[in-house]
C-alpha positions as CSV (number, residue, x, y, z in Angstrom):
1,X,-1.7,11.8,-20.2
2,X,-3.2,13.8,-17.6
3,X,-1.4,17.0,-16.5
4,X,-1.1,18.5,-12.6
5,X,-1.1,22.4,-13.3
6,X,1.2,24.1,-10.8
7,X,1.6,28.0,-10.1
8,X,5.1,29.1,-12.1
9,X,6.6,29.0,-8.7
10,X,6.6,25.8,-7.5
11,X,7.1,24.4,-10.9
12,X,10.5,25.6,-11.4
13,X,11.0,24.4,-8.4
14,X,9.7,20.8,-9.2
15,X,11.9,21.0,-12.2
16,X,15.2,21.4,-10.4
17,X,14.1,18.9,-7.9
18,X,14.1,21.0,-4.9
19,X,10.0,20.8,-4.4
20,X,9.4,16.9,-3.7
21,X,5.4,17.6,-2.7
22,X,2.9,19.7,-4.4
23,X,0.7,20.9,-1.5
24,X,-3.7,20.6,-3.1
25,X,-6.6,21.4,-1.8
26,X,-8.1,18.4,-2.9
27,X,-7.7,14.7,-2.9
28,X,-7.0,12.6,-6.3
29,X,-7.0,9.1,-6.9
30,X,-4.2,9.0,-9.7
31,X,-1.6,7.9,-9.5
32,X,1.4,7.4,-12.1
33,X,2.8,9.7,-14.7
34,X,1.4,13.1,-15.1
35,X,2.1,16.4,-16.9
36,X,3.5,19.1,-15.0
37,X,1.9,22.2,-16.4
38,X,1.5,25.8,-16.5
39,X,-0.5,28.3,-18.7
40,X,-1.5,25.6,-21.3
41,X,1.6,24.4,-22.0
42,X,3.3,20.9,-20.3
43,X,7.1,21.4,-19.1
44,X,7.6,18.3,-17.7
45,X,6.5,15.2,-16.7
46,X,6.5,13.7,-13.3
47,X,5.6,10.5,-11.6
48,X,3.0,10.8,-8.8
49,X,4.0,8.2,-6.1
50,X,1.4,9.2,-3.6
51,X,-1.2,11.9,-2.0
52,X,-1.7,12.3,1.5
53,X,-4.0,14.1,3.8
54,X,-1.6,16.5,6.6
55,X,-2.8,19.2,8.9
56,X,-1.6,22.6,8.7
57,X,0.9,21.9,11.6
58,X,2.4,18.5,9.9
59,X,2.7,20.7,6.8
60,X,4.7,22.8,8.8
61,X,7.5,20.6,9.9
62,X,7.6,19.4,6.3
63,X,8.3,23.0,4.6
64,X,12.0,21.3,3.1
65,X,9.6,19.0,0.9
66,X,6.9,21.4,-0.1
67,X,9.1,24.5,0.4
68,X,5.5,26.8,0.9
69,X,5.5,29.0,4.3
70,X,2.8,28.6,6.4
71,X,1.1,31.8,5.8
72,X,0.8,31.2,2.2
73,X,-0.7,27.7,3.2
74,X,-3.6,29.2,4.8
75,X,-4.5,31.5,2.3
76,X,-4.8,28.4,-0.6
77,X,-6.5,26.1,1.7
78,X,-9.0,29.0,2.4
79,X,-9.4,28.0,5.8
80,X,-9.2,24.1,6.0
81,X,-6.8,22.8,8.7
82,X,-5.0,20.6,6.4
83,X,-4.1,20.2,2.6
84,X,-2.9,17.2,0.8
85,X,0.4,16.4,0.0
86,X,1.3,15.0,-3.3
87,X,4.5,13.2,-3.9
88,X,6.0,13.8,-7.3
89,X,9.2,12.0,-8.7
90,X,10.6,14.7,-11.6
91,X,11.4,11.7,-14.5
């Protein structure tokens, strides 16, 4: 199985099922169940329904999915105008 590694942050708050999109920098082609990582170790698993490409300001009026502010946004995406959105169902 492959795993998606995610900052501590944002896993925990996968995990409680508060976070419903993991914001990347990159696309993927995956889809299905996946490994939520962190550190080398797998704390979950997760189904990934979907990845999308969003601009900065579409990412914005989503923050209740993704739950990242907009200032930390810019600093991972190192300057892109948008980021891709990946739709994860906690199982």
């Amino acid at each position: 199985m492959k795993n998606l590694i995610i900052h501590e942050k944002w896993l925990n708050l996968i995990m409680l099922g508060e976070k419903v999109w993991e914001i990347r920098s990159q696309d993927t082609k995956f889809r299905g169940e996946i490994g939520l990582g962190y550190r080398g170790h797998r704390y979950g698993t997760s189904l990934l329904v979907d990845v999308k490409r969003m601009s900065l300001e579409e990412l914005e009026q989503y923050f209740d999915k993704h739950k990242v502010p907009l200032q930390d946004l810019k600093k991972y995406l190192h300057g892109k105008n948008f980021g891709y959105t990946t739709y994860i169902r906690t199982t």
